[in-house]
VEXROBA-242852 format. One record per residue (C-alpha): x, y, z; residue in three letters. Coordinates in Angstrom, 2 decimals, decimal comma. Layout:
residues N
[atom [X Y Z] 'ALA']
...
//
This chain:
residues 407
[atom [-18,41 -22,61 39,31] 'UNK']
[atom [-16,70 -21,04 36,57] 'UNK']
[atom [-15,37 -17,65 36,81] 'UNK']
[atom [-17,58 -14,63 35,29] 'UNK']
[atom [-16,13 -13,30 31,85] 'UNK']
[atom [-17,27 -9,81 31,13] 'UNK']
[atom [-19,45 -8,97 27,96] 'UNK']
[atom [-17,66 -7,08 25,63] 'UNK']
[atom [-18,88 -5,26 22,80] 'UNK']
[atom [-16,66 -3,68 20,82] 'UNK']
[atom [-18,37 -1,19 17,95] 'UNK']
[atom [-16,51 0,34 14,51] 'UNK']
[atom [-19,22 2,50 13,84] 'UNK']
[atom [-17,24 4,27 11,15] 'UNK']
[atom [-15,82 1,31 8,84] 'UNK']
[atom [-17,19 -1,88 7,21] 'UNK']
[atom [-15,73 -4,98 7,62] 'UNK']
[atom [-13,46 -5,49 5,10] 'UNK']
[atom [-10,34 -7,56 6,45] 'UNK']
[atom [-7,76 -6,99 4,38] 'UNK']
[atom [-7,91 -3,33 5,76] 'UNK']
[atom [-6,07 -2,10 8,51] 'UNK']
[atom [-9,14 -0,79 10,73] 'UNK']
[atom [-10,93 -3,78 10,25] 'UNK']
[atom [-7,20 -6,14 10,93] 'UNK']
[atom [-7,15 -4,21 13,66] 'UNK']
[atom [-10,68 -4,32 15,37] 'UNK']
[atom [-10,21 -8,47 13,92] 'UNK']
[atom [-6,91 -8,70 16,23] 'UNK']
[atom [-8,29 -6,85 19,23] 'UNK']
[atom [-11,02 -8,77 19,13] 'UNK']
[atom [-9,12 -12,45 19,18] 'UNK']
[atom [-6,65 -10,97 21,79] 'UNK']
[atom [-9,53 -9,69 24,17] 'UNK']
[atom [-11,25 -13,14 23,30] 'UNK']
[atom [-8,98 -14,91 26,00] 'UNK']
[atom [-10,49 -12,93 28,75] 'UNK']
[atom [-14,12 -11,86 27,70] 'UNK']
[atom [-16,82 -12,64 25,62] 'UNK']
[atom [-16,99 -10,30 22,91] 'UNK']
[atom [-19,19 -9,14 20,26] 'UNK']
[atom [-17,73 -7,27 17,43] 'UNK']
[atom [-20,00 -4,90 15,24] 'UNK']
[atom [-19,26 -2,98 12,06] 'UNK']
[atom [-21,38 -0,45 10,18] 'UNK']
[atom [-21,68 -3,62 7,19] 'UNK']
[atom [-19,54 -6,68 6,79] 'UNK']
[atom [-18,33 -6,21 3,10] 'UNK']
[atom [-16,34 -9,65 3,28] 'UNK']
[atom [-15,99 -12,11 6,31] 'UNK']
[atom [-12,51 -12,86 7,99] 'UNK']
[atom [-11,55 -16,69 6,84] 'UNK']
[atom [-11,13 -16,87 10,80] 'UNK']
[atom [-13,86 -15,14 12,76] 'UNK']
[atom [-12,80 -14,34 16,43] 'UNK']
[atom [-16,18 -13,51 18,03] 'UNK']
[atom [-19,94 -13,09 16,93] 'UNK']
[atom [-19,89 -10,55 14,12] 'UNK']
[atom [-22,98 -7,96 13,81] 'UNK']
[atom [-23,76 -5,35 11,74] 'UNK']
[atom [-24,84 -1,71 12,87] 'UNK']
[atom [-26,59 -0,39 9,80] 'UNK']
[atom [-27,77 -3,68 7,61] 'UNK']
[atom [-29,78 -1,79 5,17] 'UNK']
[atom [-27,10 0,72 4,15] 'UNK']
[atom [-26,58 -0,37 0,62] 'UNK']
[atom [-23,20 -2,25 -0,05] 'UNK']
[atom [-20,46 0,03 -2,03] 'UNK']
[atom [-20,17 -0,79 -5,46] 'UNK']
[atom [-16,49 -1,61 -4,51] 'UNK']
[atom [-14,90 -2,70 -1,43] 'UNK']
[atom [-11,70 0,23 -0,42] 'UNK']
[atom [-10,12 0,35 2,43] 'UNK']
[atom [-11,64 3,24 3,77] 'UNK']
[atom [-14,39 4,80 6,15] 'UNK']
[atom [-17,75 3,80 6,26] 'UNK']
[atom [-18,91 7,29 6,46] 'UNK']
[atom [-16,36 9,30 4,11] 'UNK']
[atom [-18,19 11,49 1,98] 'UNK']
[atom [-22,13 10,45 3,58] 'UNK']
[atom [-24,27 13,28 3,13] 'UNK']
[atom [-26,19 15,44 5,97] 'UNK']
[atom [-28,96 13,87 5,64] 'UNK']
[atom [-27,54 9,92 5,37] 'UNK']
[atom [-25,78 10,86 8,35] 'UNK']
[atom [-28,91 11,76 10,51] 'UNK']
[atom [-30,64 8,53 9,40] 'UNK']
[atom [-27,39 6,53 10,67] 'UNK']
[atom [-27,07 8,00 13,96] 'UNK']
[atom [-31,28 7,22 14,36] 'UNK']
[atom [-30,20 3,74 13,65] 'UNK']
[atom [-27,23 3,57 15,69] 'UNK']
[atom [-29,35 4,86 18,61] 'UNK']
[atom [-31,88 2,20 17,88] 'UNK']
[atom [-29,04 -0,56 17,84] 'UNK']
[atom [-27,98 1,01 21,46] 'UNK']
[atom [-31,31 0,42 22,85] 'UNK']
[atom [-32,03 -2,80 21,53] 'UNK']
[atom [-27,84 -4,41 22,51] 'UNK']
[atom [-26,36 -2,03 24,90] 'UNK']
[atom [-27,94 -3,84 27,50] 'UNK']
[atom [-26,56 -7,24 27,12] 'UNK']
[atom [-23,41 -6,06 28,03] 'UNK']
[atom [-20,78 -5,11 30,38] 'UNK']
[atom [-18,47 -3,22 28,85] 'UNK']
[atom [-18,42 -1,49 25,81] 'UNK']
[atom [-16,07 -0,09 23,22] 'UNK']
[atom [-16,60 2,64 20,46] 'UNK']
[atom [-13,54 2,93 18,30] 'UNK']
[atom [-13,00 6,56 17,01] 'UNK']
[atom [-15,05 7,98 13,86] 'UNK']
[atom [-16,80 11,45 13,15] 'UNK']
[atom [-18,93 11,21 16,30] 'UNK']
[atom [-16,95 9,47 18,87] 'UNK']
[atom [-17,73 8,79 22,26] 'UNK']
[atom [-21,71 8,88 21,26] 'UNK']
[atom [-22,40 5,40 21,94] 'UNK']
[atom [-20,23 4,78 24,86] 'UNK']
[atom [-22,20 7,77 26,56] 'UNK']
[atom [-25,25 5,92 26,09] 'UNK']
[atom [-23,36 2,41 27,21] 'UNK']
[atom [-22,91 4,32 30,39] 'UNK']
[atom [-26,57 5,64 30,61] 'UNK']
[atom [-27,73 1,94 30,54] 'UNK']
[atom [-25,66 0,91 32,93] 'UNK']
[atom [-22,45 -0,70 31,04] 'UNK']
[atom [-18,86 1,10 31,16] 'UNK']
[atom [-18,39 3,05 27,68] 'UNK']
[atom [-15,12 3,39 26,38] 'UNK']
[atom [-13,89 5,55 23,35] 'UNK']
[atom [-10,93 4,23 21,77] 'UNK']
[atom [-9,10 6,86 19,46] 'UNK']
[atom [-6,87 6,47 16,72] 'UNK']
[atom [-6,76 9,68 14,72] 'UNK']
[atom [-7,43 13,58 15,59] 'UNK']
[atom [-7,37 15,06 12,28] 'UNK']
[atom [-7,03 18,29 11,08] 'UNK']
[atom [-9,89 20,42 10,07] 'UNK']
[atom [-7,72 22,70 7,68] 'UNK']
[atom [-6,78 19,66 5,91] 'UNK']
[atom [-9,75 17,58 5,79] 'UNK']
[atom [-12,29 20,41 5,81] 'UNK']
[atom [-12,50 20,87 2,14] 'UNK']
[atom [-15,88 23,20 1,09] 'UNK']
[atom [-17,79 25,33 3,64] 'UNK']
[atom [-20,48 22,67 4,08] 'UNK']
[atom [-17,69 19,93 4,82] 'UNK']
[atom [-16,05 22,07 7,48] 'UNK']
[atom [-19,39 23,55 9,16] 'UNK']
[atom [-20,36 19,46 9,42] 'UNK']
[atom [-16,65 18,68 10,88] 'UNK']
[atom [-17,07 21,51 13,30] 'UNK']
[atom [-20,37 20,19 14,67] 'UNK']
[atom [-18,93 16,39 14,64] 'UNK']
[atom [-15,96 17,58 16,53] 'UNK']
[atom [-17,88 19,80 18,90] 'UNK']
[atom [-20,32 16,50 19,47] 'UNK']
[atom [-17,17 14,48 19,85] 'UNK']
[atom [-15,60 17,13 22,89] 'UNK']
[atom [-18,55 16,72 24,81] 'UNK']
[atom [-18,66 13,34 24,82] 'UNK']
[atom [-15,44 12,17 25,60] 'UNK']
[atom [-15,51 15,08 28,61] 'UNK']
[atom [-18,55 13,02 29,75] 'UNK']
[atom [-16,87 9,58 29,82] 'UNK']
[atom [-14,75 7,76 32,56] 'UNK']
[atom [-12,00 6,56 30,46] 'UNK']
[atom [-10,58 7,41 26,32] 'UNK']
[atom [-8,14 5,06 25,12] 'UNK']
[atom [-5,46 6,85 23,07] 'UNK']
[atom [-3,42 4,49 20,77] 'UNK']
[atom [-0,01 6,84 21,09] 'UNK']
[atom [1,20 9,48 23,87] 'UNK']
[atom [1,20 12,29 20,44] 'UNK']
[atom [-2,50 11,37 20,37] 'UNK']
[atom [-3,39 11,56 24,12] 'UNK']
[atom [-1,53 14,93 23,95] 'UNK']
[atom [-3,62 16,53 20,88] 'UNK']
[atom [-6,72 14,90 22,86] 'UNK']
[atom [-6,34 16,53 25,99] 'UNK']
[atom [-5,58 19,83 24,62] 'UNK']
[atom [-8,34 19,80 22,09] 'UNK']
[atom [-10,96 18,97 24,11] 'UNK']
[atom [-9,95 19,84 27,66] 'UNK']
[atom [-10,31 16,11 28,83] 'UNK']
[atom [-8,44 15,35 32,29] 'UNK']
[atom [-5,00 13,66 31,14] 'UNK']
[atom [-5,44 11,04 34,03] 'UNK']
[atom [-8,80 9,94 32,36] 'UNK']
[atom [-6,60 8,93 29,22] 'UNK']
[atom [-4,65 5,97 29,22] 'UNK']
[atom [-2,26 4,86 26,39] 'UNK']
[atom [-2,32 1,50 25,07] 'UNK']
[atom [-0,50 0,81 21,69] 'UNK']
[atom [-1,90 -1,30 19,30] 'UNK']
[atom [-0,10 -5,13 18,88] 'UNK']
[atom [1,17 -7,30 15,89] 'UNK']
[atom [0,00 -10,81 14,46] 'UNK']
[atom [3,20 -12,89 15,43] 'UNK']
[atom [1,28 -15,61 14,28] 'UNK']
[atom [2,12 -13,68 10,56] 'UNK']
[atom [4,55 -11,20 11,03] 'UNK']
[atom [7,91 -12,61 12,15] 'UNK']
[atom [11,40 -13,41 11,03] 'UNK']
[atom [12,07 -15,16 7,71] 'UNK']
[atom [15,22 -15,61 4,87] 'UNK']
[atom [14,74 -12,80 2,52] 'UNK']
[atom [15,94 -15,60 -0,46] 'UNK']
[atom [13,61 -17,59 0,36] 'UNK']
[atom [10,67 -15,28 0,52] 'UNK']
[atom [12,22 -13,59 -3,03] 'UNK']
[atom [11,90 -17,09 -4,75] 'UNK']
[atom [8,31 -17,66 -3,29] 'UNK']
[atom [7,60 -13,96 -5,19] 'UNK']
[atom [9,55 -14,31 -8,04] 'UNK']
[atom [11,38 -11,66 -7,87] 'UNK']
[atom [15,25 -11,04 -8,68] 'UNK']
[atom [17,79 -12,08 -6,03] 'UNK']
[atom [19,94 -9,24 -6,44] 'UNK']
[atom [17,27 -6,39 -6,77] 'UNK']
[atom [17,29 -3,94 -4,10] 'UNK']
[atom [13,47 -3,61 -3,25] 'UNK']
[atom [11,86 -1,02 -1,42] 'UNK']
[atom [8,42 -1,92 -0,31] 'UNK']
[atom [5,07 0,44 0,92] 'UNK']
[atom [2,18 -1,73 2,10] 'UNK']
[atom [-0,89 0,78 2,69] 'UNK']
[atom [-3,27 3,08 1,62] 'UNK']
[atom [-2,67 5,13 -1,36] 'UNK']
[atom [-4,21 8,56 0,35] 'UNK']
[atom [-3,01 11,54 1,81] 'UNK']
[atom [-1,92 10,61 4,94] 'UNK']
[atom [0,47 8,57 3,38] 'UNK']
[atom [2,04 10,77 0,73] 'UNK']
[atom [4,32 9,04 -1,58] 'UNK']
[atom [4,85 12,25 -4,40] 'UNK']
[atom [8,58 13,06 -2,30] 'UNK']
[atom [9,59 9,25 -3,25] 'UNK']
[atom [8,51 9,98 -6,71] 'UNK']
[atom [9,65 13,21 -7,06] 'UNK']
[atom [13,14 12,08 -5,39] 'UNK']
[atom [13,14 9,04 -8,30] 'UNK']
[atom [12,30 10,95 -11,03] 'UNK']
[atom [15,27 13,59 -10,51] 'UNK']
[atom [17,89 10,60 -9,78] 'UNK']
[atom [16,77 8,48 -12,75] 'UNK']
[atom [19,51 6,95 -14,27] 'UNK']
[atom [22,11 7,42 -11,10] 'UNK']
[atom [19,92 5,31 -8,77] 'UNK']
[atom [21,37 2,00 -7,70] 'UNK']
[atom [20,83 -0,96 -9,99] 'UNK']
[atom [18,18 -2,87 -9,66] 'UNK']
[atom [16,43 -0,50 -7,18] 'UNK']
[atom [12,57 -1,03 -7,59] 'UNK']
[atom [9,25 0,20 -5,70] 'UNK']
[atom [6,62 -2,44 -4,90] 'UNK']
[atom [3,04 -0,99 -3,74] 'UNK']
[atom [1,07 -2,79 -1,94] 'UNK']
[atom [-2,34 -1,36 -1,74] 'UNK']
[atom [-4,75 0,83 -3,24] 'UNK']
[atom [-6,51 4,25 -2,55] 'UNK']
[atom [-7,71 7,84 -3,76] 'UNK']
[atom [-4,53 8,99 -4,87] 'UNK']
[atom [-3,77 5,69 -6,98] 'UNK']
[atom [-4,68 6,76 -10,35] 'UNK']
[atom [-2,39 9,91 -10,06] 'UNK']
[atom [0,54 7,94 -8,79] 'UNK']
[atom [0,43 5,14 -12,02] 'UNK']
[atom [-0,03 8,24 -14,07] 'UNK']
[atom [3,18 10,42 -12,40] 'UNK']
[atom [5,24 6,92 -12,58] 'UNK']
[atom [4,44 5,77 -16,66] 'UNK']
[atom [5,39 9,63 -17,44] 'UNK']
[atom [8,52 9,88 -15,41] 'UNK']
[atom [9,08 6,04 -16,65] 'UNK']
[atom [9,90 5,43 -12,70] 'UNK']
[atom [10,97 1,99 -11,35] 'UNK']
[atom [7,37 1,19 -9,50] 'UNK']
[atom [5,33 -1,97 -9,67] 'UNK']
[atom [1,47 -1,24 -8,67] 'UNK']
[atom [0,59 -4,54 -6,95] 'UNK']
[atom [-3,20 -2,88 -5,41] 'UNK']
[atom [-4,31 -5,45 -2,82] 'UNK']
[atom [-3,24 -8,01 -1,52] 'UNK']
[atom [-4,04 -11,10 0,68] 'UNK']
[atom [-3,21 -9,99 4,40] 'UNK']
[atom [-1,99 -13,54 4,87] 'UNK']
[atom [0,66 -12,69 1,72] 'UNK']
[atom [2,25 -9,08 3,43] 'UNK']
[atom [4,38 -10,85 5,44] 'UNK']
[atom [6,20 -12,59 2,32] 'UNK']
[atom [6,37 -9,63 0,76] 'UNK']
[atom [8,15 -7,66 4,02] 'UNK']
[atom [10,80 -10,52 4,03] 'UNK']
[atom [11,43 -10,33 0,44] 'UNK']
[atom [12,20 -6,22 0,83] 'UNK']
[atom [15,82 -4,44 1,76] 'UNK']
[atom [13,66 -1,59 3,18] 'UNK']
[atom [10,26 -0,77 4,01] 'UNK']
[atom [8,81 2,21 3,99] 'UNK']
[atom [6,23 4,83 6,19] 'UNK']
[atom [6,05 7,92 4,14] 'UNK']
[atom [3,90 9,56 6,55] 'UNK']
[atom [2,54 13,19 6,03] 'UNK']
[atom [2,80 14,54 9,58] 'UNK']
[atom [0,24 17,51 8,47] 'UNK']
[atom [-2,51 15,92 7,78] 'UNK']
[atom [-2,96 15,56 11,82] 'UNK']
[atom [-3,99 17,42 14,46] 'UNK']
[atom [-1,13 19,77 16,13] 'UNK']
[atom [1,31 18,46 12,73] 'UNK']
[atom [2,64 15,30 14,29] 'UNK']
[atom [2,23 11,80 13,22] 'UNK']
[atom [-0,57 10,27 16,26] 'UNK']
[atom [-1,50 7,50 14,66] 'UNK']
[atom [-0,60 4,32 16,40] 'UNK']
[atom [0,91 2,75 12,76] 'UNK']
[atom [0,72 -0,71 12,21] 'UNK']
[atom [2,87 -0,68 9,36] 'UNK']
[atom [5,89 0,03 11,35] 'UNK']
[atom [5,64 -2,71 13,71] 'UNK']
[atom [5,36 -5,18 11,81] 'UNK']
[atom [7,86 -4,00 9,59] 'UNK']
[atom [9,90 -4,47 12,23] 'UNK']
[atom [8,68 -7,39 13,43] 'UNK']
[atom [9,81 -9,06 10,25] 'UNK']
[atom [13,24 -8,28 10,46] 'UNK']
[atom [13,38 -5,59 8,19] 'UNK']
[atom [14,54 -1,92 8,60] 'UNK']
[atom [12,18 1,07 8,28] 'UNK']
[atom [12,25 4,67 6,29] 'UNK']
[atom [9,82 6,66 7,96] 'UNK']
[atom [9,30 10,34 8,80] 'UNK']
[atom [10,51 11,77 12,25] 'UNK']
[atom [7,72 12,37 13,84] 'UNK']
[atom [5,38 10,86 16,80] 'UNK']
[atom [5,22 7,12 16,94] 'UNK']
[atom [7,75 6,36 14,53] 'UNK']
[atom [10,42 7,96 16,39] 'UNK']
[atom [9,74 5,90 19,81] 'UNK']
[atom [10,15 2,47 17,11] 'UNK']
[atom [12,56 3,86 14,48] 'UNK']
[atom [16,10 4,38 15,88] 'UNK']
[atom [17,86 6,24 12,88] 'UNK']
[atom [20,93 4,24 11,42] 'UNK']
[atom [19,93 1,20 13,66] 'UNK']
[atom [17,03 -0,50 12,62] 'UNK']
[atom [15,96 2,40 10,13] 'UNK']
[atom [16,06 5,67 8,91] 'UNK']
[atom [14,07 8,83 10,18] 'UNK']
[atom [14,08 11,18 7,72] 'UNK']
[atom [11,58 14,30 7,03] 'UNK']
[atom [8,93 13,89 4,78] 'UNK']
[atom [10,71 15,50 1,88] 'UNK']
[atom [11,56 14,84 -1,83] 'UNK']
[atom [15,51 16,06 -1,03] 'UNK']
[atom [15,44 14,10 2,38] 'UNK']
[atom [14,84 10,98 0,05] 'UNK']
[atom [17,38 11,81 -2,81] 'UNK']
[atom [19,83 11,70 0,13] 'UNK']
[atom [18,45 8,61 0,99] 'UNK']
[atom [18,39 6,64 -2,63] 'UNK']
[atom [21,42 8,53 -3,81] 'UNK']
[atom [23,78 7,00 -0,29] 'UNK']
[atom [21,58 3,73 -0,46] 'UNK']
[atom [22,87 1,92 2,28] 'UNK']
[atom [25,03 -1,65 0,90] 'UNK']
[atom [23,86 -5,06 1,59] 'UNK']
[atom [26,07 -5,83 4,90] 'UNK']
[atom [25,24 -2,73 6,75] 'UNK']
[atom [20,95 -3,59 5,31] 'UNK']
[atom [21,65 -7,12 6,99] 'UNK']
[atom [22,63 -5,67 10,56] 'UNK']
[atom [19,96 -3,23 10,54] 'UNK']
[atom [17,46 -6,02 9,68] 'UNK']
[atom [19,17 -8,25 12,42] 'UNK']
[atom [18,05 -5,06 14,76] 'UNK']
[atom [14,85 -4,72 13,47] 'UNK']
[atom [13,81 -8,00 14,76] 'UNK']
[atom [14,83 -7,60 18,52] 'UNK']
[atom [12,68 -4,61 18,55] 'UNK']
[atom [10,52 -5,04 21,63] 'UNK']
[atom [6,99 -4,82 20,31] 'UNK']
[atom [3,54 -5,62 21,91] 'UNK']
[atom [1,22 -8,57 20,72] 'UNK']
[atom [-2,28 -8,59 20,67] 'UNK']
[atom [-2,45 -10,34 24,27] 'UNK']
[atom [-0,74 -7,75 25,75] 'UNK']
[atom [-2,85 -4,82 24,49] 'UNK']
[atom [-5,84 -6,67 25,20] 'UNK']
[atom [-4,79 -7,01 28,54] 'UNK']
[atom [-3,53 -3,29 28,73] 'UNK']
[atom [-7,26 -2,52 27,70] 'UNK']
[atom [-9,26 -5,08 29,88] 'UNK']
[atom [-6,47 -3,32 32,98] 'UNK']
[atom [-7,25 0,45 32,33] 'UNK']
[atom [-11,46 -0,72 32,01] 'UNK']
[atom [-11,44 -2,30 35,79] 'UNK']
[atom [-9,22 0,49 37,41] 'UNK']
[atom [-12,50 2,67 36,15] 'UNK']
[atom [-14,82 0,54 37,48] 'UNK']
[atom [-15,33 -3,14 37,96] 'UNK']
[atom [-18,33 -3,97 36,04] 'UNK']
[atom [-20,96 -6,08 37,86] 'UNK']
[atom [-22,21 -9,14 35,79] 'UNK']
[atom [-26,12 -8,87 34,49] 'UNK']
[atom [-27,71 -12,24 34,64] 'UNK']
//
């Protein structure tokens, strides 16, 4: 008799599917890696555009939300009104009742209201997990009274909830740390488990090569951000540092972007009048990012450490591993998880997240031998797969309780 594999759903109640963005990539990954050892369903609010490999049975948690006019990378619920927001949660509890019991185990990855559903998991009998990824702060993402009074109540929601559940996954120690003193939750009931990289994708590969594939110069010294355009990833202290060394920076130094976002539009507009040295790429196939890592002589993670909770960086940031995973070095700001990846003047640079910390950068920029060694270290940076935090998960679930298979 074959041995029982647990029933695992795992929800994203606060994106779509769209899988050339880093929530769904990530939710996509977890998925496969938790795949080995479980059957699992993964569910998003609406699948905008299906993965050309699907891991597990895809559902959708909302299938008459109407479809943006647009697929971003961004959340589901950004910017939903009071009363939207009501009608979702109805729904959502209605999707509970008519899935949750079909399962074993299930996960809620973090959004305005986490923890809801894996509170009701656990009052139909499955274990209900909250994973959490971001604790932002209110002062910065609170903008008008009604948008703070509804962040208030979502965050006051969220507290009791997690308080009420057996286990929250944090995705960094920062994170567990803001967590625990936020909401008052029991640090033993919060286990760390990082997030892991594609090595299927992201791994070592001749810069030359990966230049010619591209078409870009040989010689050029290429710095590279693959992201979001928002404000958690600020990119105005590059430009500002650009703009006042035009003219004195080192030839051939150019800025590729790789993604798109709210803050776009004023970034093309900042870089035509300051005539900077950027090339706008917007999106791009997640299967072509790795090409475009090789190609670089540094990547960066311009990180605005105040835009979270408590002022340091919590996200887990994917960005950075498989930066490094690559081979190439990193620019990143000091803070939280990049400073447990980033060893300064090794395989990168921590540096704060300021215009005159990057003229110091640019205006020193490192030559091509001492880029070389740095990228050599890069790529012996010991980083987790998606096996291993899948099994890091599945490990912290049964030490909470061994869930007994429904027939």
């Amino acid at each position: 008799m074959a041995p029982y594999r647990l029933r695992v759903l795992y929800l994203v109640p606060g994106h779509h599917l769209l899988p050339s963005a880093g929530p769904s990539r990530n939710a996509l990954n977890l998925a496969r890696g938790l795949s080995r050892f479980a059957e699992v369903t993964l569910a998003f609010r609406r699948i905008l555009e299906r993965p050309a490999e699907e891991p597990c049975p895809l559902l959708e948690l909302d299938p008459a939300c109407p479809l943006p006019d647009r697929p971003r990378d961004d959340a589901a619920t950004r910017g939903i009104g009071a009363l939207a927001l009501c009608a979702y949660l109805r729904r959502l509890d209605a999707f509970a009742a008519c899935h949750f019991a079909a399962f074993d185990l299930v996960l809620e990855k973090s959004w305005l209201f986490s923890g809801r559903l894996a509170l009701r998991a656990q009052r139909q009998g499955a274990l209900g997990v909250a994973v959490e990824n971001f604790l932002p702060d209110p002062r910065r993402h609170g903008r008008g009274l009604l948008k703070r009074l509804r962040l208030a109540l979502a965050a006051r929601s969220m507290g009791h909830n997690l308080r009420r559940l057996p286990l929250v996954i944090a995705e960094t120690e920062t994170l567990k740390r803001a967590l625990v003193a936020r909401f008052g939750l029991a640090p033993e009931r919060v286990a760390v488990v990082p997030l892991g990289i594609d090595r299927r994708l992201f791994r070592p590969r001749p810069k030359q090569e990966a230049r010619a594939a591209l078409g870009l110069a040989p010689a050029a010294r290429i710095l590279l951000y693959v992201g979001v355009l928002d404000r958690t990833h600020d990119l105005m202290p590059l430009f500002e540092a650009l703009s006042a060394l035009r003219g004195r920076l080192p030839e051939g130094l150019v800025l590729h972007l790789l993604g798109d976002g709210e803050r776009e539009a004023h970034y093309r507009a900042y870089a035509a009048e300051h005539r900077l040295p950027v090339r706008f790429h917007g999106r791009v196939p997640h299967e072509r990012v790795p090409l475009w890592i090789a190609a670089a002589d540094l990547c960066l993670a311009p990180y605005d450490p105040a835009v979270f909770a408590g002022g340091e960086l919590a996200y887990a940031t994917m960005k950075i591993p498989e930066y490094l995973a690559v081979g190439r070095p990193v620019a990143a700001v000091a803070s939280g998880r990049a400073r447990e990846l980033v060893r300064d003047g090794i395989n990168g640079f921590l540096i704060p997240p300021t215009a005159a910390a990057w003229r110091r950068l640019l205006a020193d920029f490192p030559p091509p031998a001492r880029l070389e060694a740095m990228a050599a270290a890069a790529a012996r940076t010991p980083l987790w797969d998606w096996e291993d935090t899948a099994r890091a998960y599945l490990d912290a679930c049964l030490k909470v309780r061994t869930p007994v298979g429904r027939s």
